[in-house]
Structure formats: C-alpha cells, structure tokens
N, C-alpha and C positions, 0 to 999 in steps of 0.2 A: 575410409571415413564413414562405413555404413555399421559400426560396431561399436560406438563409443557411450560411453560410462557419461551421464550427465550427473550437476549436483542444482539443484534452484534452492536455493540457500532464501527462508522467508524469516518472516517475524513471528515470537514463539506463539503459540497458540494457530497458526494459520494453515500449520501442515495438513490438518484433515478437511481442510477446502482447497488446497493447492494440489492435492494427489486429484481429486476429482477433475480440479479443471485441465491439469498435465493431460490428463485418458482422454480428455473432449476435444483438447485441440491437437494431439498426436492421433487420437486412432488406434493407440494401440493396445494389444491386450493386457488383463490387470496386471501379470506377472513382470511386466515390464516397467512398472512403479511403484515405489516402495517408499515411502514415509519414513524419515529417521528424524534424529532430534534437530530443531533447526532448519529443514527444509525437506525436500522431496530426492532420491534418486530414482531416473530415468534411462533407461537401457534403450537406445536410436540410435540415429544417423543423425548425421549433420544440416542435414534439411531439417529431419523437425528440429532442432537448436534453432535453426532460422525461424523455424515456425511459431516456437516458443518465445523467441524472446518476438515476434511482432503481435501475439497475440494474448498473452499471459497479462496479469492483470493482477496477480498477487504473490508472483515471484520478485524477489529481489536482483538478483543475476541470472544469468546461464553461465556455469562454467564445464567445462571439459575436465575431466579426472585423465591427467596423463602419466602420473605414475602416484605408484600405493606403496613404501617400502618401512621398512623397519628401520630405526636408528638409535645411534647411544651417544653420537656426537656433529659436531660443524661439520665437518670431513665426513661422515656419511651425509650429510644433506647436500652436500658439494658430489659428491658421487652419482647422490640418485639425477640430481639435478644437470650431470655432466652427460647421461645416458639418454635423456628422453631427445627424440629426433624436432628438436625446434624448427629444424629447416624445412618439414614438411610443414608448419601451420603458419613461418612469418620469415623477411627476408630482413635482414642488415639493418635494410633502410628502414626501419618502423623501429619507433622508440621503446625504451619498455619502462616499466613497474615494477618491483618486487613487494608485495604484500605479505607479510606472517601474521596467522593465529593460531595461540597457543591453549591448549588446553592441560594442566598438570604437564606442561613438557619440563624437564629436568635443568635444558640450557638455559644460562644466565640473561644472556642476551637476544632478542628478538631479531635486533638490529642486527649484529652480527651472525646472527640467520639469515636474515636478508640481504646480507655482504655476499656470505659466499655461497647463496643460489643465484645471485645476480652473476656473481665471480663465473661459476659453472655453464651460464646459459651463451655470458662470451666469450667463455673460451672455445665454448661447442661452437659456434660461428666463425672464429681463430681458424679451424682446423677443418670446416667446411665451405668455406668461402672466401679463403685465399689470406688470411687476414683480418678480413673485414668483421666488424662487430656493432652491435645494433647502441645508440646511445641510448641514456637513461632518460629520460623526463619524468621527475614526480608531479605535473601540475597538469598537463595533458599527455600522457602516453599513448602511444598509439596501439600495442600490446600491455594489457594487466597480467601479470603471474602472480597465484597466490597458493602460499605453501602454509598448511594448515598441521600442526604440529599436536599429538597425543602422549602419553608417557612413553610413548614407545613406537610409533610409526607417524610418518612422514607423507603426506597426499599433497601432490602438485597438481594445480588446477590451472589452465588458461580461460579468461572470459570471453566469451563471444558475446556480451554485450556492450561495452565500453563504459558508459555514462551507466549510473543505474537507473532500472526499470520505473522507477516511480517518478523520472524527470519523462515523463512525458511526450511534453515538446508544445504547450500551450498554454501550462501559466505564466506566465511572465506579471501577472500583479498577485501580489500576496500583501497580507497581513502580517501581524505576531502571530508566532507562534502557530504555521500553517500544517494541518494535517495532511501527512503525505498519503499520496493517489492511491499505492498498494494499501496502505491500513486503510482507506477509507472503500475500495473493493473488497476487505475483506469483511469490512462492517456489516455492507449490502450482501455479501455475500452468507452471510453468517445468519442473516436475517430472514433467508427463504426468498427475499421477493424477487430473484430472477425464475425460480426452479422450474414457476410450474408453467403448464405448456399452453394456457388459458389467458384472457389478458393480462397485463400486470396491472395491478391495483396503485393508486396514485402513490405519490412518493413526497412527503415534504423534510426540509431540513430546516426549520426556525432558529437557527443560530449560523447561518451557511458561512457566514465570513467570504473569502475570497470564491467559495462555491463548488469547493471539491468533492465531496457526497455529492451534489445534485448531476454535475459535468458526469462525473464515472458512471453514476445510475443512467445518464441519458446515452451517454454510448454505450453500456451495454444492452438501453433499449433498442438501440439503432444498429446493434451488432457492428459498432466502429472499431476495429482492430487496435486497441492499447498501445501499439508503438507505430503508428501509421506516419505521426509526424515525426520523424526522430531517426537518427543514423545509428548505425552499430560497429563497434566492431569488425564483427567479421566479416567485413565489408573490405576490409585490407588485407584480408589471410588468404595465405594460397591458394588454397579448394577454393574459395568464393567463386561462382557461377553468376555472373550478373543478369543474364538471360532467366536461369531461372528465380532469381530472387526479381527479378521484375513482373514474370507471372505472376509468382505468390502476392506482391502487393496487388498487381491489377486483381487478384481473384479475389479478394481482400476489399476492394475500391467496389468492385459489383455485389459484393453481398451487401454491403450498406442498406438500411431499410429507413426510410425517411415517412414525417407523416402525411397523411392527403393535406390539403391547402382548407384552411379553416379549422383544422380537426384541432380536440380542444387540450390546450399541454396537460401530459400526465405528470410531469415532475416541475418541484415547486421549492423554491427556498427565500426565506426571509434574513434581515440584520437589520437592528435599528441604525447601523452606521450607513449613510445614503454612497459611503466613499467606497465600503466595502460593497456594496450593492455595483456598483458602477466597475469595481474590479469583476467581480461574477460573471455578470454579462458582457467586458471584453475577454476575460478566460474562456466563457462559451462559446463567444464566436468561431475564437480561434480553435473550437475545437470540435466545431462542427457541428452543434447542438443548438444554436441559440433560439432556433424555432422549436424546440422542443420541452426547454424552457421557461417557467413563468418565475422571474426575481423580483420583490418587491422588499422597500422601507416597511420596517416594522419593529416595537419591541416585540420580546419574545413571548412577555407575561400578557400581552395584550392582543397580536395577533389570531383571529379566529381559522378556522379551519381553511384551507386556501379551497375546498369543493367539497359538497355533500356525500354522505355513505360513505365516510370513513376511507383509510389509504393508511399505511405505514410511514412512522415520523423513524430518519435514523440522522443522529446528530454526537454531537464532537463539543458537551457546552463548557464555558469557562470552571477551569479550577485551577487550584493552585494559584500562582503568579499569576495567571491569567484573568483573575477576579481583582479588581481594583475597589477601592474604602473609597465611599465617595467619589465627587467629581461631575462632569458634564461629558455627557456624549459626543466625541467629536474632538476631545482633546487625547492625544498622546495615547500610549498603548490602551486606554480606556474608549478606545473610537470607534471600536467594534461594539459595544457593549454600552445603552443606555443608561440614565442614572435608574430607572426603575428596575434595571438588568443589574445593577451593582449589589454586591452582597454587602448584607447588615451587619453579617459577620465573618467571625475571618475565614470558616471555613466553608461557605458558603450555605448556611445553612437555610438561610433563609430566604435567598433566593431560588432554591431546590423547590423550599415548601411551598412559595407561593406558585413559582411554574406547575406543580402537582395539582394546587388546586383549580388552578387555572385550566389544563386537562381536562379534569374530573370534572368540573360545570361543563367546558365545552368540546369535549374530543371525543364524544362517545362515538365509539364503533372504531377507533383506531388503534392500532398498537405503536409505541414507542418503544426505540431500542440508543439505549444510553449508553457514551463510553463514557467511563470515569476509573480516576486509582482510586476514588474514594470506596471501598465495599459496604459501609457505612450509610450510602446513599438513599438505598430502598428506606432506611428510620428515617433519614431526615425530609423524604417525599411522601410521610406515610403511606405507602404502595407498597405490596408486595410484588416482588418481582417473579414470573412465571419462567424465566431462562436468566442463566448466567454465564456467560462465554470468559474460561479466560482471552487477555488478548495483551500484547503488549505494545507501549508504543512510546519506540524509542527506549531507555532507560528504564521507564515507568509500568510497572505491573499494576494492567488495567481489569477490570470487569465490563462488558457489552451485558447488559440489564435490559434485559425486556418486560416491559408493563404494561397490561392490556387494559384501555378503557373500556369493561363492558358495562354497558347501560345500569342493570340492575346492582351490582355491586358500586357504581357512582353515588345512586341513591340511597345504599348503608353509608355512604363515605361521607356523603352530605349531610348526614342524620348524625352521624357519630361528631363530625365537626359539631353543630350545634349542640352536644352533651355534655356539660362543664366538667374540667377534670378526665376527660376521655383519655387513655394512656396512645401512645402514639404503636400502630401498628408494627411488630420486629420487623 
C-alpha cells in the first residue's frame, strides 16, 4: 500500500489550485502530482490518502486507481474487474456500490456496465471466501467502486473517502440553493488571501446566506483540518491502522491556531435574512470558528464596510433562479435576499448596478471577487474587471471576477456617473 496511484477528482477549473494544495499537505515532490483534466493524479501511500482526504479542501474524493485496462466490450470489464485483489482492501461484510462514467465509451449501457463489474467483484469474493459475497447497497455503501470508461480503456477506482469531501460534517442549516464548501475553498483559494505568509487581510462575504465562504475562510485561518468532523471510508478497509489514523487526527487537533481572547474578528459575513444570519452562526459553531467570526443582519446594497483599510469581499450573489421579481424579505426562497436586494429585472441587472455603485462610494481600498455564469456582469456593474477565473459550479459554467475598488479610479467612476449619456464601461 506504499505505491498507489491516486485520482482527486475536482471541479473544472480547480485543478491548478488543487495540484498545489496536494504538494502541501503530502510533502511530496513535484513529480509526484500531475494535473489532468478533472482533477489531480498523485503517486503515495495510503497514509497520505488519509491525509488527503482529512485535510484537502478542494478535492472532491480520494480514489485509488486499482486497475487501468483496455476494452471493446461487457466481458472485458468483467475480466478486468474479476483480476483486481478486492480481498486485500474490503471483506464480505462491507456493502458496496458500483458507479460508471463514461467518456465516448462505445457500450450501450452504463448500467449494464455496472451489472457486470459488480457481477465480477462477487464473484472474486465467491472464490476467496468460501462463498461469501459482499451485498449491494446503493443508498449507504460501505465500499464505493467506480469504473470510469474511455473509447478504449477501462480505470477501476475504490474511494477512500465515503461521503463526499464537501459534506463536511457541520452544516446542518442551509438555504436555497447552498454553495458547496469545496467551490467556496476554491473561491478563497483562487483569490490569493490565504498565500501569503504576513497577516491575512479581513475577509467579508455581504451575501453569506447559511455562511459558507466566511466558515472555510475561518478554518483555514485557524488551520482547522477540512475533514476533522466527518468519518471515511477507509475506516472499514483492511490496511486501516487506527492507532495511526488517531495520531494524524490528534496532530491535526494541536495544530489548531485559535485567537487571543478579545482579538478583534478578521472574517466577516452579512444577509438581510436575520433567519439565514442565525443558520451561519449555528454552522460556525459547530465548526469551530464562531469566535472568529463576526455575522450580522444587513442588506447587501446598504451594508458599509464591516472595518477600516480595506480587506477582500469574496461572494456567491444571487442569479438566475435565485433572484426573485418582487416580494418581501423573509418570505419563501426570497428569504435570503431583501426587497432592495431583489432585481428590477430579470437578469439582474440592476441589482448588479446598484451593488457597483454602492462599492464605488464606499469600499475604497477593497477588492471583490464575484462568482457568477453571467460573463456579462462586469457591463452590467460598469467595473472593469482585473482577473477572470474560469470556475464551475455544478452544471453552470461560471467566471470568479475580480474588481478592485481603488480610490482614484472611484472618483472617475463618480464623475462619469454624473455625465448625461456616459456609455457604460465594456
């Protein structure tokens, strides 16, 4: 187990923040991580797999690459699948999963891909175990196997993380439509403000909803380990060591960095919904941050800077669906989001402009980093935007926009507003 082939399978756009943080919390040198499309491969042992998945922050799994073959049909997936030694990573008793994804694979059926690598993993337990074979569960598995199909070869992977990487293990209140924990580390992470090695500069999120940007930003202020509360996997497979998977947490438990007693919170998130306010601060309890900290009630457009000298805004704001016509604060999916938060139109455009100019009078000295699919956005906030991240999230092919308030270009921006007919900045 000290030679194995990993894959961290992320969301697109993320791989070239995900190879870095792979090297930081493995140790290991460059040649041992490699960037491909979709995620990260990592050449280790099974320890850092544990380490990865308790520490990672913008992978989506851990999986183990346990065989790579060529195929032209069901019967060869069943072959490859009848070969690999299951018996060394899970016993009988652990349920399992079969998962297929296909890229231009030629077979008709997924499903019946997934029949008979399932077919093949119990047979192999048939003929090593007297019999005995592991049952199926699709709704909690105790074992995930996922066989990832090309025009022409076959990769069998087992997960050593169970649940995915972005549950956590601390929100338990959410909204509509909540931004998950890895896309919101990669926001932060995309944005510079952990990198450098000098204090970090305040951090606010004016749109926080249940508080996920602000929670992530505050444990990786706190260097709180990503999966500290939360079970895995490989917790049920053979090799498991529980001796030393209870060091790694205890070394994990003492790195913790907490602030002195009165020191004054560096992260900062607002929502005019007081409901979603109250989800935040029970999410950051539970996640060990709530003294770190500062959530208050607020519209977005109205909100002033939460502390002097400027900090980095990085937020998640309503579009699409998520922008409601009208209405009152506090009713139904529009709970999160004020009536002065509600767009005038439907694409929101003018809820953009006025947050812009809201800014631009009062955010000098901060930058803002905006996820949106809208590309569009920079016209409708007349701001020009200084970075553009692809990023996706979920289905939606998004842009992360960075816009810097600097002081003197405010006061073009203030002077061009009052210019009748001024054409609107590309």
């Amino acid at each position: 187990m000290n030679q194995l082939q990993l894959f961290l399978p992320c969301a697109a756009g993320v791989e070239d923040y995900l190879a870095p943080e792979a090297l930081r919390i493995t140790g290991l040198p460059p040649g041992c991580v490699t960037k491909q499309r979709g995620g990260v491969a990592v050449r280790t042992s099974l320890k850092d797999a544990m380490r990865l998945n308790l520490y990672c922050r913008l992978a989506q799994r851990v999986l183990v690459l346990v065989s790579y073959t060529e195929y032209r049909s069901e019967n060869d997936l069943y072959r490859a699948a009848m070969a690999v030694q299951w018996e060394r990573w899970f016993t009988p008793r652990e349920s399992i999963k079969i998962e297929v994804t296909a890229q231009h694979s030629p077979l008709t059926s997924l499903n019946f891909a997934a029949l008979k690598v399932k077919d093949a993993v119990c047979d192999r337990f048939r003929e090593v175990a007297n019999g005995v074979r592991p049952n199926v569960d699709t709704q909690w598995p105790d074992v995930r196997i996922y066989a990832h199909l090309t025009t022409d070869s076959c990769s069998l992977y087992i997960d050593t993380s169970g649940e995915p990487l972005f549950k956590r293990g601390w929100r338990e209140d959410k909204g509509d439509a909540p931004l998950k924990e890895t896309l919101a580390a990669a926001m932060i992470a995309a944005s510079g403000w952990a990198d450098g090695e000098d204090d970090l500069m305040p951090l606010y999120d004016p749109c926080c909803g249940s508080g996920t940007i602000a929670i992530e930003a505050a444990q990786i202020a706190c260097n709180i380990a990503a999966g500290s509360l939360r079970r895995f996997a490989f917790e049920k497979f053979v090799p498991f060591r529980a001796q030393e998977w209870a060091e790694m947490k205890k070394e994990a438990a003492e790195g913790v960095v907490k602030p002195e007693p009165g020191q004054k919170a560096l992260i900062y998130g607002s929502d005019v919904s007081h409901r979603m306010v109250d989800f935040a601060e029970r999410n950051a309890q539970r996640a060990g941050v709530a003294d770190v900290i500062e959530f208050r009630g607020g519209d977005a457009l109205q909100r002033m800077p939460p502390i002097e000298g400027g900090g980095v805004m990085v937020l998640n704001p309503p579009y699409g669906e998520r922008i409601g016509i009208g209405g009152v604060a506090g009713e139904g999916a529009q709970a999160r989001f004020g009536a002065r938060e509600l767009a005038e139109t439907e694409d929101g455009g003018e809820f953009f402009s006025q947050l812009a100019s809201h800014w631009k009078k009062n955010f000098s000295g901060w930058q803002a980093w905006v996820l949106t699919p809208d590309l569009k956005l920079p016209g409708k906030m007349r701001l020009k935007e200084s970075r553009r991240v692809p990023m996706w999230n979920g289905p939606l092919e998004c842009r992360l926009f960075k816009f810097d308030m600097v002081a003197g270009r405010m006061a073009r921006d203030k002077a061009a507003e009052g210019t009748p007919n001024k054409p609107a900045t590309p």
